[in-house]
C-alpha positions as CSV (number, residue, x, y, z in Angstrom):
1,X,-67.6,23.1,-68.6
2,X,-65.3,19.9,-69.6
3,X,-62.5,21.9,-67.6
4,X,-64.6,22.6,-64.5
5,X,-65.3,19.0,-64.6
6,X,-62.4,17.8,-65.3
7,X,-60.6,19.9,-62.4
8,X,-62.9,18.4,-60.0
9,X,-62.4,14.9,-60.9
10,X,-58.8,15.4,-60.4
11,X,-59.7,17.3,-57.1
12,X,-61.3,14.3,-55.9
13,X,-58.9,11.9,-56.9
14,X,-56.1,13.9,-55.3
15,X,-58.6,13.8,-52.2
16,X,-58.9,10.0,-52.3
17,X,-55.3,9.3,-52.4
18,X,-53.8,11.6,-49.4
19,X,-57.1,9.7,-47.6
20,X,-55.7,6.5,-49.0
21,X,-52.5,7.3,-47.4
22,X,-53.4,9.1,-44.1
23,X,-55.1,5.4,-43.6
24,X,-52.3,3.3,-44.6
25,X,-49.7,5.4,-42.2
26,X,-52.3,5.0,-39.6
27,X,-52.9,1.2,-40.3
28,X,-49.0,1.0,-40.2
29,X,-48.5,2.7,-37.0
30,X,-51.5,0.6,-35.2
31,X,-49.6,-2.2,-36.5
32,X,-46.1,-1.0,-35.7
33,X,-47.6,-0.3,-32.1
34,X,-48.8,-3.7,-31.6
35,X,-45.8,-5.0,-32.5
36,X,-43.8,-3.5,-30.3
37,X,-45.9,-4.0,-27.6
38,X,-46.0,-8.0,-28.4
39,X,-42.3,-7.3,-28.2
40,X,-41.9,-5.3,-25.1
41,X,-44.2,-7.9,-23.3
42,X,-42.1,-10.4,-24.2
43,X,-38.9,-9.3,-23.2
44,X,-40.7,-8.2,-19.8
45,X,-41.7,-12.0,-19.6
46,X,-38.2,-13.1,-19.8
47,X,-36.5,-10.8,-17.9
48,X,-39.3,-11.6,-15.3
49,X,-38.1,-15.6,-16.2
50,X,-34.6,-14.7,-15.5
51,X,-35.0,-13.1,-12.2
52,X,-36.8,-15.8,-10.9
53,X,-34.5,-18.5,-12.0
54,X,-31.5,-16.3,-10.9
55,X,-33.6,-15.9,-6.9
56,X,-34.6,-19.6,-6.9
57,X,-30.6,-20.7,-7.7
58,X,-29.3,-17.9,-5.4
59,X,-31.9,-19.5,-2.7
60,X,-31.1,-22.9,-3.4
61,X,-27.1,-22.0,-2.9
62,X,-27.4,-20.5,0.3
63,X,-29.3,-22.9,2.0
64,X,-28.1,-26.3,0.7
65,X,-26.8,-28.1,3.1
66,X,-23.7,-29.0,1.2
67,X,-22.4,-25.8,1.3
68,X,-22.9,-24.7,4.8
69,X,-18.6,-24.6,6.1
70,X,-18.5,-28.2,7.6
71,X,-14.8,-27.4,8.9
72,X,-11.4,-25.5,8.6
73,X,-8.5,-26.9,7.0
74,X,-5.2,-25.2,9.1
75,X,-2.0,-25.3,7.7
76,X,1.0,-24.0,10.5
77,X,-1.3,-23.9,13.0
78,X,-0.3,-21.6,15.7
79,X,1.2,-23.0,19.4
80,X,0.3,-21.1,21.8
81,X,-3.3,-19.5,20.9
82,X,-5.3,-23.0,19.7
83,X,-8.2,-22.4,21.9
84,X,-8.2,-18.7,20.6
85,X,-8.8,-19.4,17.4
86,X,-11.2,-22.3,17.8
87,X,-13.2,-19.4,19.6
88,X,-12.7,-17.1,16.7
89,X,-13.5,-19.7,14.0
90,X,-16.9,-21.0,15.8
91,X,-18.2,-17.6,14.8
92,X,-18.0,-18.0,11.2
93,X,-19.9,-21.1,10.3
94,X,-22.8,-20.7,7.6
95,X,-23.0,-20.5,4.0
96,X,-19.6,-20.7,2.6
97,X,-20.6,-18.3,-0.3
98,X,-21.0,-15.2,2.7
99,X,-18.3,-16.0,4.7
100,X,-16.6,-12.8,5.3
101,X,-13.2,-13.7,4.7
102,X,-12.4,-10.0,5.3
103,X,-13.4,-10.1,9.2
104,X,-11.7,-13.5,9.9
105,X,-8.7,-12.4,8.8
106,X,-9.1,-9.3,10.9
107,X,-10.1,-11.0,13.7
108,X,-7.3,-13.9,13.1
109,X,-5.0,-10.9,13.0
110,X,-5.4,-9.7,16.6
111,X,-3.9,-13.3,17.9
112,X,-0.2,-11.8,18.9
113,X,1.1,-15.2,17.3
114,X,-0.7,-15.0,13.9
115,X,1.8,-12.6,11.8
116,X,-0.3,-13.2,8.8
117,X,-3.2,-15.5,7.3
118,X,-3.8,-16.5,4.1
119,X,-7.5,-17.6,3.7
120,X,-9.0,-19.3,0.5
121,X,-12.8,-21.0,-0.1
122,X,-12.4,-25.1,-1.0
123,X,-15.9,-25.7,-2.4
124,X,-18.7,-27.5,-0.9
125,X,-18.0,-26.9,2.8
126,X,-14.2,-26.4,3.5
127,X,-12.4,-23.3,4.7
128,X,-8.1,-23.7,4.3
129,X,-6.2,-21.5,6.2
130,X,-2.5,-20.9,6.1
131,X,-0.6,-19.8,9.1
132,X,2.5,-17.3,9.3
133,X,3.4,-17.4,12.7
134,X,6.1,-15.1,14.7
135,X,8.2,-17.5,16.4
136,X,9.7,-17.2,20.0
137,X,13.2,-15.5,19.6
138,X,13.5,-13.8,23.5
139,X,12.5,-14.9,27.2
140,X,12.0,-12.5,29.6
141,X,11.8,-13.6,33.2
142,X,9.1,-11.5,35.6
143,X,6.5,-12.1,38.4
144,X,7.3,-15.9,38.5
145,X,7.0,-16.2,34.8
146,X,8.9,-16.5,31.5
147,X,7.2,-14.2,28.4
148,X,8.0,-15.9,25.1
149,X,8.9,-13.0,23.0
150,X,9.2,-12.7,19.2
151,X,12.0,-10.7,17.4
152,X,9.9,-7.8,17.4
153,X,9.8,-8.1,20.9
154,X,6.1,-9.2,20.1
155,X,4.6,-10.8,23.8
156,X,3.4,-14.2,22.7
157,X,2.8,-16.0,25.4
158,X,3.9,-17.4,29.1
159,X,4.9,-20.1,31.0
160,X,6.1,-21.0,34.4
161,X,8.9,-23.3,33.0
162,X,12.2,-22.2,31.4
163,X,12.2,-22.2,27.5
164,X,14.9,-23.8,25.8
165,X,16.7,-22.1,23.0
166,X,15.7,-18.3,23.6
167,X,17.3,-16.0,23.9
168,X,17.2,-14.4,28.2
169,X,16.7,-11.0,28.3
170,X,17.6,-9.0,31.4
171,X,16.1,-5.9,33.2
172,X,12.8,-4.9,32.6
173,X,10.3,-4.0,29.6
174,X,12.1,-1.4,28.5
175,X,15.0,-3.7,28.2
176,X,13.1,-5.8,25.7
177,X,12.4,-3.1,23.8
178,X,15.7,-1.9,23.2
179,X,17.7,-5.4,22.9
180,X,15.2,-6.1,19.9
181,X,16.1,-3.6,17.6
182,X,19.3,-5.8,17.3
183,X,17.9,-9.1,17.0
184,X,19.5,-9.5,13.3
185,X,22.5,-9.0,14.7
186,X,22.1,-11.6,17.7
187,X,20.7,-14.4,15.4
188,X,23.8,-15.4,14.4
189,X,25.0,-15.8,18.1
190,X,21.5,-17.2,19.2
191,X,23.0,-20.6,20.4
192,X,26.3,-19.2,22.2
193,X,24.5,-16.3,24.1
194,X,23.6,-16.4,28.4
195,X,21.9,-13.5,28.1
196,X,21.4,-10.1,26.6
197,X,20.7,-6.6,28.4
198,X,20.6,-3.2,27.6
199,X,23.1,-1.2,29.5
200,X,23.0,2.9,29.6
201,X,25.2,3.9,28.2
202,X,27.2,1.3,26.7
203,X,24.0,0.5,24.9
204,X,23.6,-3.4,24.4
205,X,24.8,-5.8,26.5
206,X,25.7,-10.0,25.6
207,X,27.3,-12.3,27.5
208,X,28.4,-15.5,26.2
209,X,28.6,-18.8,27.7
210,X,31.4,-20.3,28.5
211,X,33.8,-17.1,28.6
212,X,33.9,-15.0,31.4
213,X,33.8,-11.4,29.3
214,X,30.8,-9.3,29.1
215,X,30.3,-7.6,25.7
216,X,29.4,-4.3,24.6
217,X,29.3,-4.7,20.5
218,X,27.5,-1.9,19.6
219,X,24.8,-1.3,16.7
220,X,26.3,-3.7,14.1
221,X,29.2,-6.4,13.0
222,X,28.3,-8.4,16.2
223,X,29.9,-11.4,15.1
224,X,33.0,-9.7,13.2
225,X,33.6,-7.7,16.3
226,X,33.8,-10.7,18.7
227,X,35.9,-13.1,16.7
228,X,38.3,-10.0,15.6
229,X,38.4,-10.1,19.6
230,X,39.0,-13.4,20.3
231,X,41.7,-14.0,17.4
232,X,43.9,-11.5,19.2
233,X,42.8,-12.5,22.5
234,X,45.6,-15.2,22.8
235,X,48.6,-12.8,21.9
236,X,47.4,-10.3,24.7
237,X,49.7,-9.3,27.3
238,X,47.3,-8.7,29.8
239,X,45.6,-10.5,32.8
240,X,43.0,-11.8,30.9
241,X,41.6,-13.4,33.8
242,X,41.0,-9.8,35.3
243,X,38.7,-8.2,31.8
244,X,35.3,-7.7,33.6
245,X,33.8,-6.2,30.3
246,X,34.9,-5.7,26.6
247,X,34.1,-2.2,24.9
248,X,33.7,-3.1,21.1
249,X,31.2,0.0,19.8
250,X,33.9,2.0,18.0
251,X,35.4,0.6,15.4
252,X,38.8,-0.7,14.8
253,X,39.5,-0.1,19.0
254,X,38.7,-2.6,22.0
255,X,38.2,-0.9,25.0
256,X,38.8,-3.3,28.3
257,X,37.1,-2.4,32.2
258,X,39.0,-4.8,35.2
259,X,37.4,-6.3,37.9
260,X,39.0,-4.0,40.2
261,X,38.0,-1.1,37.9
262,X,41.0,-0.1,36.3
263,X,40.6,0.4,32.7
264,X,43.7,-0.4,29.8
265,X,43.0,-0.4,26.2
266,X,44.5,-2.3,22.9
């Protein structure tokens, strides 16, 4: 009897105390729960704080007044296409935070006189933009007008007056084309030159001022060619007078055509 009892008193108590537990674990995990919820809540409240503050300052900065682009700083402005890109600017006012550098400096690009562009915000309201410009090297003379004519043989732009200081190209565009392969060569003789041409098939053509000979240098060593030719030009027995053309393209030979087309050689 005293062990039945006492088997069911320790039945019980084993009872009470897995009860006592299940209810602690489950007062725990109410708790836990509540907790985290208090938490989650909370962070959701600040994120929520955050977003707003981040949409009210993003608001605020792209319609303040003070920076709105309020003008555009040029540095080596180009010549010839001013009114162009005043046009091209005027279509990029607005916030300067979503300016689209990207597209101005495309469209900046297309201007035949704009080589390159460097463009760079100046905060509030200023836009700087630095010019590399292709400068007039060649004029070509056609329908009443002179092109103005990079090294490239780039067309910049026209006018019905004659430039000073470039370069006159003869014959027509295909000319251009094929004296400015050789414009490295030419710079050197940029301020002695009458005119340049490209003669099949001698290839190209200069003439100089002030001497009566026509030159055919070749593809390189324009300027070695031409004094080598000049140093000896004293000491020649022939009717100088007479040289219509000097054949320089091979090396280490000058090659001479007469007026009255008989040809001698040195």
């Amino acid at each position: 009897m005293k062990n039945s009892m006492g088997g069911s008193l320790k039945f019980e108590a084993e009872f009470f105390r897995k009860n006592n537990n299940l209810t602690v674990a489950r007062e725990k995990k109410i708790h836990f729960i509540q907790v985290r919820t208090v938490h989650v809540l909370l962070l959701l409240s600040i994120a929520l704080l955050a977003v707003l503050t981040v949409y009210k300052a993003a608001n605020f900065l792209l319609t303040c007044d003070a920076l709105q682009v309020h003008s555009f700083r040029l540095r080596n402005q180009p010549v010839f296409a001013k009114e162009r890109i005043a046009g091209i600017l005027r279509r990029f006012g607005g916030n300067i935070l979503t300016l689209d550098l990207e597209d101005l400096h495309a469209q900046l690009l297309q201007v035949p006189e704009i080589e390159n562009a460097s463009i760079r915000r100046i905060l509030p309201d200023t836009v700087e933009i630095l010019f590399r410009l292709r400068r007039p090297f060649y004029q070509h003379y056609a329908d009443g007008m002179y092109r103005l004519l990079d090294a490239d043989g780039v067309d910049l732009s026209a006018q019905r007056q004659m430039p000073v200081g470039l370069i006159p190209v003869r014959g027509g565009s295909m000319a251009v084309s094929a004296v400015a392969v050789f414009s490295r060569e030419l710079q050197p003789l940029r301020d002695k030159i009458e005119y340049v041409a490209y003669n099949e098939p001698y290839g190209l053509e200069v003439k100089l001022r002030d001497v009566p000979e026509i030159f055919y240098p070749g593809e390189n060593n324009f300027v070695r060619k031409i004094n080598r030719y000049f140093k000896i030009k004293r000491r020649l027995t022939l009717n100088i007078a007479a040289i219509r053309c000097v054949d320089l393209r091979i090396a280490g030979r000058i090659y001479f055509e007469y007026l009255d087309e008989q040809r001698g050689n040195s």
